[in-house]
N, C-alpha and C positions, 0 to 999 in steps of 0.2 A: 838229734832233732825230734824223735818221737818222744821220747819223754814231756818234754816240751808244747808237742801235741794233746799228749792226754794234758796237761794239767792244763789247755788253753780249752780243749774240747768238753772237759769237766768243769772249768768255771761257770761253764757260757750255761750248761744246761742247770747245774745249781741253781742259780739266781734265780729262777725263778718254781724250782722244785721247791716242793712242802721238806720241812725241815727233817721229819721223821725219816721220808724219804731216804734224803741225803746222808742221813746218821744211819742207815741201815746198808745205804750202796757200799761206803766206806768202810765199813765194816765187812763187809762180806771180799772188798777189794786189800784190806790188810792182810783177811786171813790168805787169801790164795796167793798176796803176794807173800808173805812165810810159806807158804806150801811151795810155793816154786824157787824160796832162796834154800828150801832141805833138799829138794830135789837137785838142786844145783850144785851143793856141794855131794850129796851123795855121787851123782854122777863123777865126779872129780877124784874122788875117791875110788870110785869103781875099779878102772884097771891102769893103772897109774904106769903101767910097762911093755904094756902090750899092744897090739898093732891097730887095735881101736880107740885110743889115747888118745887122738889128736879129734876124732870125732866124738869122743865126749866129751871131751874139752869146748867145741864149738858146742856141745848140746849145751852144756851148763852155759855156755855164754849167752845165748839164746834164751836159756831161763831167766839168767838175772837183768838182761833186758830188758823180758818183759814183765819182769818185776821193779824193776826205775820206772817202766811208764804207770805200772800200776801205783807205785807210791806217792807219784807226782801229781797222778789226776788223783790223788785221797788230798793232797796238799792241795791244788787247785780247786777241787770239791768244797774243803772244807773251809778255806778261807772265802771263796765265793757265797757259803752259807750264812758265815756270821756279819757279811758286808751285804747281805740283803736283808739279815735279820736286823738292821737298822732301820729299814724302811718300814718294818711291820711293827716294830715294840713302840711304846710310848703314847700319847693321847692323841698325836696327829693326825696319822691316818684317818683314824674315825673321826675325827673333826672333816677332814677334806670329804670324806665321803659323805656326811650331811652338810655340807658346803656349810663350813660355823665359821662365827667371825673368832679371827683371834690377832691378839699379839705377839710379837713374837722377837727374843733377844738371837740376834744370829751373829754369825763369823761369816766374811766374804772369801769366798775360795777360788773366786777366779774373776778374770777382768769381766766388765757388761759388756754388750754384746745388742748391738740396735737387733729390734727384730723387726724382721722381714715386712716390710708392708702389703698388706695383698686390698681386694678389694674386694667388699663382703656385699653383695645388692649393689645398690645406686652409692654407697659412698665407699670411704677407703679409710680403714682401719686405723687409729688413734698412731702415732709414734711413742712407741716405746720402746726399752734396753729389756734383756733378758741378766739375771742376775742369779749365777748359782751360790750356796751358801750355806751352812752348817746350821740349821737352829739347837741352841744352845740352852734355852730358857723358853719354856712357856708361861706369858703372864699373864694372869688371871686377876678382877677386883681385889681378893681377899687371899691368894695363892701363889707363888712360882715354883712351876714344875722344872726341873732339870730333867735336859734330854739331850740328846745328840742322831739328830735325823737329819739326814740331806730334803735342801727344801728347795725349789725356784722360785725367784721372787719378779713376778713383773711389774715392772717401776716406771715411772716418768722420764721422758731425758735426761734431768736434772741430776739423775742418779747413773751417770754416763763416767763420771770421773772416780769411782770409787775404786781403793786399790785391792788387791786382794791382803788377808788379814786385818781389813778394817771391821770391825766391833759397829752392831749399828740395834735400832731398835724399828718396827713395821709394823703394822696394824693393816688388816683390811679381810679379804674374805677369800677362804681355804678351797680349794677342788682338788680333785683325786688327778693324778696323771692322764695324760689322754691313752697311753695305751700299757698294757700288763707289763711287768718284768721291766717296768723303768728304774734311772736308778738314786731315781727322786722320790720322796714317800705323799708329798703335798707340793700343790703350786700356790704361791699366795700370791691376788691380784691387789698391789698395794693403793690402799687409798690417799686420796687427794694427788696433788700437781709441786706440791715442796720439794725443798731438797730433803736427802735422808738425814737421822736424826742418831747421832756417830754419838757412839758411849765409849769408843777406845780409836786410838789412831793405829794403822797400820804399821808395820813392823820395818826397822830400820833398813833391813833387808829390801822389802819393797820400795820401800820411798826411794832409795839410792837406786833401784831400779827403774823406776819412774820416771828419775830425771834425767837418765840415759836414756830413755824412749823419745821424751819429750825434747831434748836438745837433738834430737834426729830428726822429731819434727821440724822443731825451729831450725838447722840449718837445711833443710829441704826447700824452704816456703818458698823463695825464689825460682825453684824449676819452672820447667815448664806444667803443665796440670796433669798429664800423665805420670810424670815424672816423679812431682811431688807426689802423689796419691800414691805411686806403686814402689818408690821405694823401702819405706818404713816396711811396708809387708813384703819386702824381697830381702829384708836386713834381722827387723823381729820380730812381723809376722804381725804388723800392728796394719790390721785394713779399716782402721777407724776412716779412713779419706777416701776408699776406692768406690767412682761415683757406680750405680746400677750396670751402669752398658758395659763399663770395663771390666767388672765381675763377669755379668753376664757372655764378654768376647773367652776370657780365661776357661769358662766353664765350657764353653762350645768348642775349644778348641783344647781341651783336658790338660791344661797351664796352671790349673787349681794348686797342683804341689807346688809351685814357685809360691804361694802365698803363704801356705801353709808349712812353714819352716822345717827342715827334717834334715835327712843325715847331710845331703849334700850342702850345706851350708857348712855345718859343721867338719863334716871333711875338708874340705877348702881353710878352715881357719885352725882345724890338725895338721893337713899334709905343711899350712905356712909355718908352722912350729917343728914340726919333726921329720919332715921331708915324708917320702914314699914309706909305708910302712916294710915294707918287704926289705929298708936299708936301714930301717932304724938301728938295729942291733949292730952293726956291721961299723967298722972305721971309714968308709968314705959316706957315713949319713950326712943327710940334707940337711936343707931346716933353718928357722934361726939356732935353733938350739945347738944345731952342730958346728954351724960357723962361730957361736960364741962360746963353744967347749963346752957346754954344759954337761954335766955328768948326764948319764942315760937314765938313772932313776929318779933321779931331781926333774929329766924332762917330762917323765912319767906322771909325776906329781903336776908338774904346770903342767901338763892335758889335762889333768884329772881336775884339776880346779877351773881349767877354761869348760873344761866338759857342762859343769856345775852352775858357771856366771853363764854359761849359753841358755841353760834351763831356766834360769832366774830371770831372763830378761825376756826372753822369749819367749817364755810361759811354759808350761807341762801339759801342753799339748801330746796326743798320743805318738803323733809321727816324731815330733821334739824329744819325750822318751823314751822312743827304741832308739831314736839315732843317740841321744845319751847311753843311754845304756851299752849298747855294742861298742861305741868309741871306750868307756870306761873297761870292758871288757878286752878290749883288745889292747887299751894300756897298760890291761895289769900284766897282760901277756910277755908284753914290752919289758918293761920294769924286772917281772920276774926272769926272764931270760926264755920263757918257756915256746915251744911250737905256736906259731902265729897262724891261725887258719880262722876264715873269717863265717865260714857257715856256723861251726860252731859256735863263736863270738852271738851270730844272730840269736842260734838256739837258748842259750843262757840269758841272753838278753830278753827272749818274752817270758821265758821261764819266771827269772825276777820280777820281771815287770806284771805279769798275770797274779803270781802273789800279793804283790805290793798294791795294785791296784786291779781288783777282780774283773769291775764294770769295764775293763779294757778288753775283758774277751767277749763282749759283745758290741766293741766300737768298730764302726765299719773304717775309721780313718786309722783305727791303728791295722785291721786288719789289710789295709791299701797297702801303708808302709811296711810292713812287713811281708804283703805279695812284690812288692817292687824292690825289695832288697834282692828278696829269695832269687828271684827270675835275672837281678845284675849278679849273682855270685854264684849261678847252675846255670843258665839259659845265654847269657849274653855269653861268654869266654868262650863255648861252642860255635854258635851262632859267627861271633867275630872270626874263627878262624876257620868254617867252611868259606865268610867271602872272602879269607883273605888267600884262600887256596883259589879263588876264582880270579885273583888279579886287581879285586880291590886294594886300595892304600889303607893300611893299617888303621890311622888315626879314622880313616872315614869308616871302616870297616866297623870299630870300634864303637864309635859313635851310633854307626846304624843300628848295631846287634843289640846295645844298650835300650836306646831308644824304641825299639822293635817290642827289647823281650819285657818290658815294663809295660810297655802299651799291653801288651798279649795275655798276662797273666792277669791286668788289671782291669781290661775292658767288661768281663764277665760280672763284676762287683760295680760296678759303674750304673750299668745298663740297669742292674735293680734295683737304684737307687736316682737314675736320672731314665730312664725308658730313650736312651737314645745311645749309638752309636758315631763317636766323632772322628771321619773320614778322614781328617785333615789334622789330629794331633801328633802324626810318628813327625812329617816335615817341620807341621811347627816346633816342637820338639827341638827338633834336629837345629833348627835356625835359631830357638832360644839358647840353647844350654849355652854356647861359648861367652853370654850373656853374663849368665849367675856369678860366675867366678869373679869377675872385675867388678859386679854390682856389691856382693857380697864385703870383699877384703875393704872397697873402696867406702864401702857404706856404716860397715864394724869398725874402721878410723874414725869418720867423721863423729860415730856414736861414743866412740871410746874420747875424741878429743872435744867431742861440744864443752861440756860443763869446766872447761879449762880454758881451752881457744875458740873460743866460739869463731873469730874470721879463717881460722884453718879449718876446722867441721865446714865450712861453708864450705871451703875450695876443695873439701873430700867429697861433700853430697853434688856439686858440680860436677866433679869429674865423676862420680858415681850417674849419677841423671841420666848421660849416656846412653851407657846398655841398659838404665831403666827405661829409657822411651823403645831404645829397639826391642826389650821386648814385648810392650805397649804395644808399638806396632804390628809388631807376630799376629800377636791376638787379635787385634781388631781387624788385620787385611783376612787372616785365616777364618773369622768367623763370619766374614762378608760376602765369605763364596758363597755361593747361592746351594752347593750340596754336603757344605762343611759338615751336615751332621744327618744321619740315617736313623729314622725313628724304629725303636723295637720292642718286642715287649716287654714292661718293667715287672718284672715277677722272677721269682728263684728257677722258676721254667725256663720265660726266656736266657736269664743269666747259662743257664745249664746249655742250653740249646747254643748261645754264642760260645761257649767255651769249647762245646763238638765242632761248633763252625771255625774256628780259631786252632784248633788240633787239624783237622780236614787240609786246611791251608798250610799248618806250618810241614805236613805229610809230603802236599802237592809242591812245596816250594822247594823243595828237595829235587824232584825229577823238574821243576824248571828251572833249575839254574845251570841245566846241561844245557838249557836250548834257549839260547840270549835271543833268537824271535820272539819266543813266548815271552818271553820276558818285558820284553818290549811290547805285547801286543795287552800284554797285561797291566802294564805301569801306562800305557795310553784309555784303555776303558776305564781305569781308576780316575785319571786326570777327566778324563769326559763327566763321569758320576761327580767330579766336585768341582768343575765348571759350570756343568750343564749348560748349553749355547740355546740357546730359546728354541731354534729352529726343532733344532735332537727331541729336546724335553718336550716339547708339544707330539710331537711325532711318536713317541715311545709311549709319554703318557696324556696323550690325550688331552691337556690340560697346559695353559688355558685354552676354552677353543678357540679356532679361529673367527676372527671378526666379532669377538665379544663384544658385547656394549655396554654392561653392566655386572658389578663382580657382587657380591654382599660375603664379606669375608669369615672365617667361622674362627670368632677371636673367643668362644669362649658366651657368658652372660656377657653380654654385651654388642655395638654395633660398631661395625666397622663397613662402611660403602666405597666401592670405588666406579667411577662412571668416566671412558673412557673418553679421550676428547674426538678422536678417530683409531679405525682400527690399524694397529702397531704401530703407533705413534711415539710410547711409550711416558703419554704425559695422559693428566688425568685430573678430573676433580673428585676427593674426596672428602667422603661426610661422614665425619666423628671415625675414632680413633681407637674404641675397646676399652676395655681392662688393663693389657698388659702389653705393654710395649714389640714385648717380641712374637707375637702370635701376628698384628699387622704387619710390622717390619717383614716377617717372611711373606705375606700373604702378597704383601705387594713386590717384595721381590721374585713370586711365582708368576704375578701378572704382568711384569717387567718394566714396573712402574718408577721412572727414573726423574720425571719432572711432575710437580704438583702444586699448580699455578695459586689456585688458592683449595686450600683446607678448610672444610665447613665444619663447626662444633655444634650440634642443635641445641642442648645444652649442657649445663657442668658437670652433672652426675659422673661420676668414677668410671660407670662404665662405662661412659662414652667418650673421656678425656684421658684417662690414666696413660695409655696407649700412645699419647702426643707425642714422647721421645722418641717413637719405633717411627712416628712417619716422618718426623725431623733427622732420622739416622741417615746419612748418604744420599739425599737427594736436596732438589733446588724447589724450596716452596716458595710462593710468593708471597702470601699474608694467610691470615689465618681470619676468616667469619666466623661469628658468632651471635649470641642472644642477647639485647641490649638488656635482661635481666639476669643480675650476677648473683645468681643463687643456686646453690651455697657458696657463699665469700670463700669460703678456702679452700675450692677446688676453682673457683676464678683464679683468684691469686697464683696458684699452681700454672695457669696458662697461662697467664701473664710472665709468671719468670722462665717458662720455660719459651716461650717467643722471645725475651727480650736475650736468654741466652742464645737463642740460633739469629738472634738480630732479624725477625720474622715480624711484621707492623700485624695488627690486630686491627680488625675493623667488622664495625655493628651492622647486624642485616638491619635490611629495610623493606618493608613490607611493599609489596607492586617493584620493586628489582627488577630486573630484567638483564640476565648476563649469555652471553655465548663464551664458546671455547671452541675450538676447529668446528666438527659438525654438533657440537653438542649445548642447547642452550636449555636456560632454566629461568623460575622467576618464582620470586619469594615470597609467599600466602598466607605467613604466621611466622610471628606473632604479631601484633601489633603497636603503636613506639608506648613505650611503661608509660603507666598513670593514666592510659587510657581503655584498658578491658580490664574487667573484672576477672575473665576467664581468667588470660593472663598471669594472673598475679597469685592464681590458686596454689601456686608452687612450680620447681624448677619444672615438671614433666609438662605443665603446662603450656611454659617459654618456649617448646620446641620450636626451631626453626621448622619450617613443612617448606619443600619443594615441590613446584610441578617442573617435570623434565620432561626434556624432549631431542631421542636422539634416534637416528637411523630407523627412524620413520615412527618409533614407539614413542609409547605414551607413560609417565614413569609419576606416581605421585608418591613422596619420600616424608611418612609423616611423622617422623622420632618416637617421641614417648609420649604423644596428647591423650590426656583422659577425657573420656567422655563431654563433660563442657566444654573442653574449648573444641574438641569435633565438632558439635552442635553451632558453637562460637565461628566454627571457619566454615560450616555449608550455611549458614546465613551471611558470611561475608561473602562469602562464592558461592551465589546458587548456580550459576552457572557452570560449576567444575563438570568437566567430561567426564564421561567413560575411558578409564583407563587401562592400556595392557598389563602394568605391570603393578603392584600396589606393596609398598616395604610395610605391612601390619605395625602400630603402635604399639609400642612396650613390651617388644617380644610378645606377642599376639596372647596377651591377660585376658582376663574376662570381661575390663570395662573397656568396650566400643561401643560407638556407636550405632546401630544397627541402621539407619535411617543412611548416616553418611555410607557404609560398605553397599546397601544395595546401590544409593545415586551412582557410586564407581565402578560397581560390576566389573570388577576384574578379572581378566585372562588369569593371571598368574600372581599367586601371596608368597611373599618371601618372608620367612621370620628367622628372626636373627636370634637365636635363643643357646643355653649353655646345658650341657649335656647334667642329668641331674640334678638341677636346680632346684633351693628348697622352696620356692615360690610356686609352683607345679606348671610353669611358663613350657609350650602355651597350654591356654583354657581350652577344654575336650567342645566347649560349647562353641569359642570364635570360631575355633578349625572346621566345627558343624556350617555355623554359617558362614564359612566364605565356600565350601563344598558346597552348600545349598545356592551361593550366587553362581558356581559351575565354574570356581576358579581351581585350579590345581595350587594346593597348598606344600610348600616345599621351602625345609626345616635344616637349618645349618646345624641342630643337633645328631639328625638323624643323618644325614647327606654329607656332612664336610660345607666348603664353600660353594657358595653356587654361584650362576654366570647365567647371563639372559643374551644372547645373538641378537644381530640384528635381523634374522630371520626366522624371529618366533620361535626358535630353539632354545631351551630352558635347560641345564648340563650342572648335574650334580655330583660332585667331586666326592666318592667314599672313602671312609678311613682306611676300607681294606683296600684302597689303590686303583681298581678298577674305578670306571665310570658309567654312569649312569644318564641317560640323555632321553630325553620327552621331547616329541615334535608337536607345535598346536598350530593350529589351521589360524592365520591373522583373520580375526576380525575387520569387517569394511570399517571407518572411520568417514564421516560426512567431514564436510569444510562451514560447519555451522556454526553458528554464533559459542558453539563449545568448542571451539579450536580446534578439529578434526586435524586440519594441516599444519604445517609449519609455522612457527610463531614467525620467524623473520627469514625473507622469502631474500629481501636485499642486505648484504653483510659484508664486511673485509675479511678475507680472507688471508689469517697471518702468519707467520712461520709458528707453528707452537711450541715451539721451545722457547717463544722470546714473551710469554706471558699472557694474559686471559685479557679478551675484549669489556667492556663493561658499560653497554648498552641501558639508557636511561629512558625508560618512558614514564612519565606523569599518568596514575590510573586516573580515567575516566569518571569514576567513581571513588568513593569514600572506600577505602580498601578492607575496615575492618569493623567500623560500627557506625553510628550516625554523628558522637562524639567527635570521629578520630578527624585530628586535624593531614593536612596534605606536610608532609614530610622533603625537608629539601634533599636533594639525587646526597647516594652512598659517597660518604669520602673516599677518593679514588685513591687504589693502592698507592704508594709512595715509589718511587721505578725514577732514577735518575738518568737521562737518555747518556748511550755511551757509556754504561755503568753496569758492572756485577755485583752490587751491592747487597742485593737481596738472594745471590745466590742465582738469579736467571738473568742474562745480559740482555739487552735493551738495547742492538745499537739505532742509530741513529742515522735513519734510512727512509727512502722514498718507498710509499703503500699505495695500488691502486685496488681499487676496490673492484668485485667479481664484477657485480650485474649493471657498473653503472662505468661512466670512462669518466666521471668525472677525479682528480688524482689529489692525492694527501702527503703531504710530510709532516715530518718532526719539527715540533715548533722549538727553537731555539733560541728565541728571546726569552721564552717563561715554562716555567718548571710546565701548567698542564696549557694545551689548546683545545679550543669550542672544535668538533668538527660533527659532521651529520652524513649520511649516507641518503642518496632520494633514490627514491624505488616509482613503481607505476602506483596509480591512483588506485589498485586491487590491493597497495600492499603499502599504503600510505598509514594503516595504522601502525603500522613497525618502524616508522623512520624516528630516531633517536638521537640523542645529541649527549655526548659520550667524554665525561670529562676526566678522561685516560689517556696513554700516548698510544690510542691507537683507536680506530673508527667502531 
């Protein structure tokens, strides 16, 4: 194994050592290993009879050990140098380093590869494939240079279907790698939106590969949509179909290797050919091969070739190469007759493989697969038979130590790579694997019979679909628990620090498996930590407080609000949705936000939308609000298909609105209906929807992203707006506000939603001056985590490092004067809230937004079928009496909506409303 070491431990550092360097280490590492193979044999020589024989015997073996590992890492050195000395020669480089345009003749060397979308500012980055590739030729007007340099090439979609060995030609402009010792020399960003522009077709090899992938696809289509998506990548590793959330449930709960093809597939489609390897040799072997007589080195050879067609179809992926590699090693094993041991098999297998391809001993995925083989063929076989001295059942024992010793060895490379610890993958684990096996065999049919029988491929990927949804569902119930995953630090520190904490543990689990209390007291605090029961979690951490009334979630650049309908209710309304889906998704499942009657989007911008599927993940929305200004068109569009996939109705704010929800109502101040302000129309930040709220006695004005005009725009539509407790700052608190509207609002307290190092320098040193100058406490979801406003003037800032931090402010008096000091609606139904949001209409008084603006007919009322879970929140169809009044309401069931009104006393006659909802 140590040879194997140095020659993986010396790639890694070559690559990106200066070349002289490397030519001088190797050198000095040949000679000392000749000095230690003279010593070696002298030693052997030495006393060939005498009673210290057998100890110079072990000396010189000693020596020549450590002269294997020295030769190896001079092998691993030196091939690691001349595989990065491709990245340096040639005119590339210094082109990407003056970012020059070129063109460029390349070879495709691997499938594309959609890249990640993220969201950059207010919008979300173009769709494109990532495309690695050989350039082959640089073409110049009057020139072609021949070269051979690894390049990346990012491409269009359109360049999504290219095989590998396709011949293509690219034009556009050159940049250097983002970071040192990559093992690409130039990235080219290819220009225009065509398809590419193929000067050679791909190799018969591949096409015939192709169409075994794709007839996988085609007999999947019919699953179900887990099924479909996740079987191809549980068969060959093809996740061209796996939608965000299911990636992202695999990754939370470390399911990643099911995707990512490796020995265990392969095993399963070896042991189906040659039985248990430990019988292969033997006359009662398994297998097809031994039921069909085949000779043992003929069997040998078909491994050796299924080894081969698994690589080909599956790609050359890193984990797909070692599990190639050690099956082919252990066939030859086979074949030759010779001692079967499988640590060795591993050893030789990275050996070849660091040679063969250097850039593998700085791959962190090969480095995974070959921590989790190591740990199933040293870690688990112990592990397995200390529980099975405890009483455990073999098979389970088995299973446990496996799943155990892979988790243990691999969580340390994880954690530096994702900054998280996942609580919940040894069970999941445990619940998937019995999965693979039947997914696998069932799925390699279906692939192997499509291009023949396409209606038998079908009745393979059916019966294969199966264990593909159950492990679907693994993932997704495991990464729903609310403590699935433990945040920690992502750095070679932390890594080092979880690997002491991972030894610590496997030390202590030693002395507790004498004492089945401990054991028990221990496997229940685990179960508590990735349940968390709300009551616990608030109590231990503080968080959320109690009686919160308002949350502003810390998703990053961007905003996420949640406002709560009453306290632990567990429903809510929220406005706008973040960046990224799973930053809200968790935020709301900390505030234990399980109903979410209507979702407010102020407007499209990325960062206030992107986020939509986290709050559509597991709970019951009603509709979704919005900016009757659909700018940018293709972040509308995005909200539109993703409501119509959760079957969520979409409906336009209306300016003078007026809605309640248990004790929490609001009423909608901007924008105005299109084509009638100018502000408006100055762009999407403009469209903001702006809220005044009003709950548990506070006063809440929620103003998105408005730039200064239409500020100016909404205190001349509202000159009348109050003084308010609590104020959400526009645009992560920028430089353009308006200073006129912050003093009229004189806020208690400024919340800004902002992303921690942000290159915009959000927020401006000069807002945070003045709203400290209005005497308001300014409090930063970068600096703080999320934050939460009580309904008792307590304002509770969530830190990264765990503790909390809590400010008390003395409530301000509030008059009952023509600024709405009190309560907007004094008379109201009170409904059960889980059965949807009231939607209170008042016709303003006045022209709500300019002198223009015409009067607007009441909000289309949500869509809610009485006696129906249509939208996800049931609605039945039941008698309402109203708090303050005895006059009584039902459910109209002659017509989908009924007129109904609430009358109050003549103090509070301006609130009476008529409410075209199933509900008052």
């Amino acid at each position: 194994m140590f040879p194997a070491l140095g020659a993986w431990g010396a790639a890694a550092l070559a690559l990106t050592a200066d070349g002289g360097t490397v030519a001088a280490a190797c050198g000095a590492a040949l000679l000392a290993a000749g000095l230690l193979i003279v010593l070696a044999r002298r030693a052997r020589r030495g006393r060939p009879e005498t009673s210290g024989a057998a100890g110079a015997s072990a000396r010189a073996g000693a020596l020549v050990a450590v002269a294997a590992v020295l030769l190896c890492a001079v092998a691993g050195a030196a091939a690691a140098a001349f595989a990065a000395a491709d990245t340096r020669r040639g005119p590339l480089p210094e082109l990407a380093r003056r970012y020059g345009q070129a063109t460029l003749e390349v070879t495709v060397t691997a499938d594309p590869r959609p890249a990640r979308p993220h969201v950059r500012g207010s919008a979300r980055t173009s769709p494109a494939v990532v495309v690695e590739a050989e350039a082959v030729e640089v073409v110049a007007p009057h020139a072609v240079t021949a070269v051979r340099t690894p390049v990346l090439l990012i491409a269009p979609p359109s360049w999504s279907e290219l095989l590998p060995s396709t011949r293509l030609r690219a034009g556009g402009r050159l940049a250097p790698p983002s970071r040192d010792g990559d093992r690409f020399a130039a990235v080219l960003r290819v220009d225009g939106h065509g398809p590419p522009r193929i000067t050679a077709p791909p190799s018969a090899v591949q096409r015939a590969a192709a169409r075994l992938r794709a007839g996988l696809r085609d007999a999947s289509e019919g699953l179900a949509p887990d099924a479909r998506a996740l079987l191809p990548g549980l068969v060959a590793g093809d996740t061209s179909r796996v939608p965000p959330d299911l990636d992202e449930a695999f990754r939370a709960t470390d399911l990643t290797h099911l995707l990512a093809v490796s020995g265990g597939n392969l095993t399963v489609l070896l042991v189906l050919l040659i039985g248990p390897p430990h019988l292969a040799a033997r006359a009662e072997r398994r297998g097809l091969a031994g039921r069909l007589g085949v000779p043992l080195r003929l069997t040998a050879l078909l491994g050796g070739a299924l080894a081969i067609a698994f690589v080909v179809v599956c790609r050359p992926e890193p984990s797909v190469l070692r599990a190639a590699a050690c099956g082919l090693v252990t066939l030859l094993a086979i074949g030759s007759g010779r001692r079967r041991s499988l640590l060795p098999a591993l050893a030789a297998a990275v050996l070849l493989l660091v040679l063969y391809d250097p850039w593998l001993a700085r791959s962190y995925g090969f480095l995974l697969s070959v921590l989790a083989t190591g740990a199933l063929l040293t870690l688990a076989p112990r592990w397995s038979e200390a529980l099975r001295r405890r009483g455990l059942a073999p098979r389970v024992a088995e299973a446990l130590a496996a799943a155990g010793a892979a988790q243990a060895v691999c969580a340390p490379v994880i954690v530096v790579l994702a900054a998280r610890v996942s609580l919940v993958a040894i069970p999941c684990n445990l619940l998937a694997e019995p999965a693979v096996a039947p997914a696998t065999v069932l799925g390699f049919a279906a692939l192997a019979t499509a291009p023949v029988a396409a209606p038998l491929a079908r009745c393979f990927a059916w019966l294969a679909g199966w264990p593909a949804s159950w492990t679907a569902t693994v993932a997704r119930t495991g990464a729903e628990l609310p403590g699935a995953e433990l945040g920690w630090p992502g750095s070679w520190q932390g890594g080092l620090l979880l690997a002491l904490a991972v030894a610590a543990a496997a030390l202590a689990a030693r002395r507790l498996l004498h004492h089945p209390w401990m054991c028990g007291a221990c496997a229940l605090l685990l179960l508590l930590a990735v349940v968390r029961p709300a009551p616990l979690t608030r109590i231990v951490t503080g968080w959320p407080p109690p009686g919160w009334r308002m949350a502003a979630c810390d998703v990053g650049q961007g905003d996420a609000l949640v406002l709560a309908a009453s306290p632990g209710s567990g429903t809510a309304l929220v406005v706008d949705a973040g960046p990224e889906p799973r930053a809200v998704d968790h935020c709301l499942r900390e505030l234990g936000v399980e109903t979410v009657p209507l979702l407010v989007l102020t407007h499209y911008h990325a960062d206030h939308v992107d986020g939509l599927p986290g709050v559509l993940r597991g709970r019951a929305v009603g509709a979704i609000e919005t900016t009757p200004y659909a700018q940018p068109p293709g972040q509308a569009a995005f909200v539109r298909r993703e409501a119509e996939r959760a079957r969520v109705p979409v409906v336009e704010a209306v300016p003078g609105e007026r809605r309640h929800l248990g004790e929490l109502s609001w009423e909608v101040l901007w924008p105005p209906p299109a084509g009638t302000s100018v502000a408006a129309e100055d762009g999407p930040n403009d469209a903001s929807v702006t809220l005044l709220v009003r709950t548990g006695g506070l006063t809440l004005l929620l103003l998105g992203d408005l730039e200064p005009p239409a500020q100016q725009a909404l205190s001349e539509a509202h000159p009348d707006l109050p003084p308010v407790d609590v104020l959400k700052v526009a645009h992560h608190g920028s430089a353009h506000q308006d200073a006129r509207l912050l003093r009229a609002l004189h806020p208690r307290l400024a919340l800004i939603s902002v992303g921690v190092g942000n290159p915009y320098g959000h927020p401006a040193a000069r807002t945070v001056a003045a709203l400290r100058a209005q005497g308001a406490v300014v409090l930063r979801t970068d600096t703080g985590g999320s934050l939460a406003v009580t309904g008792d003037g307590t304002a509770v800032t969530a830190l990264a490092a765990g503790h909390r931090r809590t400010r008390r402010h003395r409530r301000r008096a509030r008059s009952k004067g023509a600024g709405g000091g009190g309560r907007r609606t004094a008379a109201r139904c009170r409904d059960h809230l889980g059965c949807g949001i009231n939607e209170p209409w008042t016709q303003p008084s006045s022209t709500p937004t300019s002198a223009a603006s015409t009067p607007r007919a009441p909000p289309v009322p949500m869509p809610r079928h009485c006696a129906s879970c249509s939208s996800g929140i049931c609605w039945p169809c039941r008698s309402r009496i109203c708090r303050y009044t005895s006059e009584r309401r039902s459910c109209s069931t002659a017509g989908r909506w009924s007129t109904r009104s609430c009358s109050a006393s003549a103090a509070d006659s301006a609130s009476n409303s008529t409410a075209p909802s199933p509900s008052c």
